[in-house]
C-alpha positions as CSV (number, residue, x, y, z in Angstrom):
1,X,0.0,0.0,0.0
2,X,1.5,3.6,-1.3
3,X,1.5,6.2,1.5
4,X,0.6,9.6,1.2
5,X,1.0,12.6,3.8
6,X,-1.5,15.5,2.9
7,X,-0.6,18.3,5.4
8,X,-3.5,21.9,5.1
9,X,-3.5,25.1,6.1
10,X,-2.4,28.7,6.0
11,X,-4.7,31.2,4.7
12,X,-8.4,30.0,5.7
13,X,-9.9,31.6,1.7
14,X,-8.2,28.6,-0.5
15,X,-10.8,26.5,2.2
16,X,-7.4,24.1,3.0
17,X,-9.5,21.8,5.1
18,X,-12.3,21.0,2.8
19,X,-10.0,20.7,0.3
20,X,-7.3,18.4,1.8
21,X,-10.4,15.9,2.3
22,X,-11.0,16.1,-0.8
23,X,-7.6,14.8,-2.2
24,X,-7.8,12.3,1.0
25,X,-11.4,10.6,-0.4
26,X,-9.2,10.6,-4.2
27,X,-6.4,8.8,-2.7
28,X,-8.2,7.0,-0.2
29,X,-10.2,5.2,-3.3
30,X,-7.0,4.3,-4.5
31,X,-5.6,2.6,-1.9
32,X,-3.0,5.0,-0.4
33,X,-3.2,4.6,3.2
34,X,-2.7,8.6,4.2
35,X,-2.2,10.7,6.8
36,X,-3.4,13.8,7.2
37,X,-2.1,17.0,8.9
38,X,-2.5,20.0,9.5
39,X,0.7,21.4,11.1
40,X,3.7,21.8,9.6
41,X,5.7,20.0,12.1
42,X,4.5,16.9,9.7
43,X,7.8,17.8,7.6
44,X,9.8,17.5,10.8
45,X,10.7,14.0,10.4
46,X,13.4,13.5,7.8
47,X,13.2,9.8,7.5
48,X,9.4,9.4,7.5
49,X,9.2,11.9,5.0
50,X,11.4,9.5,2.9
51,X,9.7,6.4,3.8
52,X,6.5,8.2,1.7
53,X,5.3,7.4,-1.7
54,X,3.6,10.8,-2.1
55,X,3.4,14.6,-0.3
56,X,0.8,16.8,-1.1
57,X,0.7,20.7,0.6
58,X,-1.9,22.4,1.0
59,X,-1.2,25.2,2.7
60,X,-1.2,29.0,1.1
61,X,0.9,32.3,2.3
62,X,2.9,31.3,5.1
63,X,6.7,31.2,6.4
64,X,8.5,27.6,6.9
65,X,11.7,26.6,8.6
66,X,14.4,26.0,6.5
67,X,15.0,22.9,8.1
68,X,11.4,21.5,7.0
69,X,12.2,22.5,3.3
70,X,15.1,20.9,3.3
71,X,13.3,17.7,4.7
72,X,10.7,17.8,2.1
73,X,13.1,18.7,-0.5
74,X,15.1,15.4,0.1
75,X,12.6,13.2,0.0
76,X,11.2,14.3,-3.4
77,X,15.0,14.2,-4.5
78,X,15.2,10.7,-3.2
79,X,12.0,9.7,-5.1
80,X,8.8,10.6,-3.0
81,X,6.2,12.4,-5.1
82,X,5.0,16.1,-4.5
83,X,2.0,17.2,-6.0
84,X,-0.6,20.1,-5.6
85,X,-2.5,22.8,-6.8
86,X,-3.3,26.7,-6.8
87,X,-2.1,28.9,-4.0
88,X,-1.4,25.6,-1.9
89,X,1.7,24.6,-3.6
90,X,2.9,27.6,-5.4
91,X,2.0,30.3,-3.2
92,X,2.9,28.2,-0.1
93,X,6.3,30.3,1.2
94,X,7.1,33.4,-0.5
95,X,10.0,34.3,1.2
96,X,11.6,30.3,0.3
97,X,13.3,30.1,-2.8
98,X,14.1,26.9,-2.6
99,X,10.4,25.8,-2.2
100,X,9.9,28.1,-5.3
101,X,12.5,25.9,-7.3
102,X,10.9,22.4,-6.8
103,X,7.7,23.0,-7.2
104,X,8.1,24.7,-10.6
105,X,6.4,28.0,-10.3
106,X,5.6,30.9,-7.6
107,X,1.9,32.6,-8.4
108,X,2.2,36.5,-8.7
109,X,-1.3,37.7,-10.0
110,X,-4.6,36.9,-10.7
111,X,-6.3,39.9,-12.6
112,X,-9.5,39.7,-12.5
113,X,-9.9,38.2,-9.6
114,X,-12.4,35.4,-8.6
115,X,-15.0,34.7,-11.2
116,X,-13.1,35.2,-14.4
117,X,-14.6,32.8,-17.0
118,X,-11.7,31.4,-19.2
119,X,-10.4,28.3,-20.8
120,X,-7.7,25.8,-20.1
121,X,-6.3,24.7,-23.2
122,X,-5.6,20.9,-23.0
123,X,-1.3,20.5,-24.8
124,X,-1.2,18.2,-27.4
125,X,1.3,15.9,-25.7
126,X,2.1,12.2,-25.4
127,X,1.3,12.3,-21.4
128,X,-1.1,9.8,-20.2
129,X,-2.1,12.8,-17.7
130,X,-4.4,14.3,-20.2
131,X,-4.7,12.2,-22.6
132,X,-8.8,11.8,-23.9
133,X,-9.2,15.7,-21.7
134,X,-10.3,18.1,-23.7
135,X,-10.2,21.9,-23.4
136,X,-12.7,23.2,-20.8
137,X,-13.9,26.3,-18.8
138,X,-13.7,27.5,-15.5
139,X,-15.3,30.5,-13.5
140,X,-12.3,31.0,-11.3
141,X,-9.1,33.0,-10.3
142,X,-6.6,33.0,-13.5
143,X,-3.3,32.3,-12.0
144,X,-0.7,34.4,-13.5
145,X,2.5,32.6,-11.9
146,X,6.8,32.9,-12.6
147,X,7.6,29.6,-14.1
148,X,10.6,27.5,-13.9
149,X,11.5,26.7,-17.8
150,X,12.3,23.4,-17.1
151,X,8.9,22.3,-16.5
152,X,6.7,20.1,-19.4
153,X,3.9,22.3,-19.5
154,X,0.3,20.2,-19.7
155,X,-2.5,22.9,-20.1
156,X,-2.7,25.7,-20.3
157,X,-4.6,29.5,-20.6
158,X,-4.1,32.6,-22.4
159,X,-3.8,36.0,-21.2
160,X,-5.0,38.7,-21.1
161,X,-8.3,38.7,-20.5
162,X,-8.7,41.7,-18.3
163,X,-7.5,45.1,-18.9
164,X,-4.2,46.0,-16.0
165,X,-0.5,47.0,-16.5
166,X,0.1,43.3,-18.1
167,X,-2.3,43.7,-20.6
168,X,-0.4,46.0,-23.1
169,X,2.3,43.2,-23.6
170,X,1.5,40.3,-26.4
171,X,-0.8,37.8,-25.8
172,X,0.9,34.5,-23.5
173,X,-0.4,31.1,-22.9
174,X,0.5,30.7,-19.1
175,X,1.2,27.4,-17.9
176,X,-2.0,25.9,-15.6
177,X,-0.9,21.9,-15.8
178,X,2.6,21.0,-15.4
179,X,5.6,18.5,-14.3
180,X,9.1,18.9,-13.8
181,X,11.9,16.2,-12.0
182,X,13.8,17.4,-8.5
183,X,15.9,14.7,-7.7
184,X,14.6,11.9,-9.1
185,X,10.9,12.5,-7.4
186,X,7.9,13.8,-9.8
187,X,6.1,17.0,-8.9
188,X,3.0,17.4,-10.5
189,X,1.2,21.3,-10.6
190,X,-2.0,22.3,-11.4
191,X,-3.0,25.8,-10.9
192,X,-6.7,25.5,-9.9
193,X,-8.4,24.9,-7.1
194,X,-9.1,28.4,-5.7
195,X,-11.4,26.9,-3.5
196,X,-13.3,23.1,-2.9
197,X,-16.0,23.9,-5.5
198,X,-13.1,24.2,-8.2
199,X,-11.1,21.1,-7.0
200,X,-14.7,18.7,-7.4
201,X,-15.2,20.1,-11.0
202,X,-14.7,16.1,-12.3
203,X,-12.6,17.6,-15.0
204,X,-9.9,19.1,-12.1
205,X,-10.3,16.2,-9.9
206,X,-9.9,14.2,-12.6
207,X,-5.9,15.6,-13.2
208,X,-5.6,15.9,-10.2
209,X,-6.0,12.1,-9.3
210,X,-4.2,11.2,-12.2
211,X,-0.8,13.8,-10.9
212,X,-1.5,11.9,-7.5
213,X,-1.2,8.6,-8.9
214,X,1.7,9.7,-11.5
215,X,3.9,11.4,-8.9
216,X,3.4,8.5,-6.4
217,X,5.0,5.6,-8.9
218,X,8.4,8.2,-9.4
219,X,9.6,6.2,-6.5
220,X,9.2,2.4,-8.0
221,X,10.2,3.8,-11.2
222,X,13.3,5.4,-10.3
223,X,14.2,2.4,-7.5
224,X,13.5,-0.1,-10.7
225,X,16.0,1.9,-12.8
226,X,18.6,2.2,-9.8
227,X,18.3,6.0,-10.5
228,X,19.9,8.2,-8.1
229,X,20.0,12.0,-7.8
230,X,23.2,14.4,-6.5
231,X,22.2,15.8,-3.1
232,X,20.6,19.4,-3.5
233,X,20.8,21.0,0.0
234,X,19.4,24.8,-1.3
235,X,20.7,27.9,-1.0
236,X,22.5,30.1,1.7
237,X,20.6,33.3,0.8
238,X,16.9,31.3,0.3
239,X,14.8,33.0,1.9
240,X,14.4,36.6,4.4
């Protein structure tokens, strides 16, 4: 049985709770055993983080210990999954770089605000992630988020749709689905999910469970090929 640690909170608006039960019931129906949390002393144990098969945060707008990123960050390194969505992953710690770098992305805007109707734009792409998903539409924040490069973008929307100081520049398709390696763990992104309602869209809840399950066999995968990854221990100047 895979094990999964799902630890919520920070700002009360993203509904963390409802929405860390959410992803519990997902995983739950396939099989992870999981534990739920909802301090952030759950990072605080270095080798049960790395006896995990899967981490998921939910937890927006809020400072960490270094010592807990550093925790986290070796276990995905090692082969445990990380995977989450909107402000809960990447809009977690805005003073940790580090946190920033594995996860892929940091959010910076949403203009327009909650409520915006727009379209996620499903990539053509040979990931089993989306594959038989079609474009669809959301009434919801439009994350406008600082992407790592690196990342294999899955979905994603075009901006802008709202008049603001970004809206003179071209036209961009932002990144709303995406992967990227840290170690040799999968992280998995996906930027909705500004609230419950969004996440149990069967659409979202849909990617989502399919990140879950993706992100969680990185481990096996990487075990299988004997697949190890040079120790990243972040940087001095990280964070404020």
């Amino acid at each position: 049985m895979k094990k999964a640690l799902i630890v919520w909170g920070g700002w009360d608006g993203h509904q963390p709770k409802e929405v860390a039960e959410i992803f519990r019931e997902v995983l739950a129906a396939e099989d992870f055993e999981v534990e739920v949390s909802d301090t952030l002393e759950a990072f605080a144990d270095a080798e049960k983080l790395l006896g995990l098969d899967l981490i998921v945060p939910v937890w927006t707008m809020a400072r960490i210990e270094q010592q807990l990123v550093d925790n986290v960050s070796a276990a995905v390194q090692s082969g445990v999954g990380l995977a989450g969505c909107h402000g809960g992953m990447c809009d977690a710690f805005r003073e940790n770089v580090d946190w920033q770098f594995m996860t892929g992305g940091q959010w910076v805007a949403h203009p327009g605000n909650d409520g915006l109707e727009y379209t996620v734009n499903i990539n053509n792409s040979s990931s089993s992630l989306t594959e038989g998903i079609e474009d669809f539409v959301v009434s919801s924040e439009q994350y406008y988020l600082h992407v790592d490069p690196a990342v294999e973008v899955l979905a994603t929307t075009r901006f802008p749709l709202t008049p603001g100081p970004h809206s003179l520049n071209k036209a961009v398709d932002m990144p709303v689905v995406w992967t990227k390696r840290w170690g040799v763990g999968r992280v998995y992104y996906n930027s909705l999910g500004h609230q419950a309602n969004i996440i149990d869209i069967p659409t979202v809840k849909e990617l989502m469970r399919r990140g879950f399950l993706w992100c969680a066999e990185g481990k096996a995968k990487a075990l299988e090929a004997g697949a190890k990854a040079s120790a990243y221990s972040g940087m001095a100047d990280n964070q404020l």
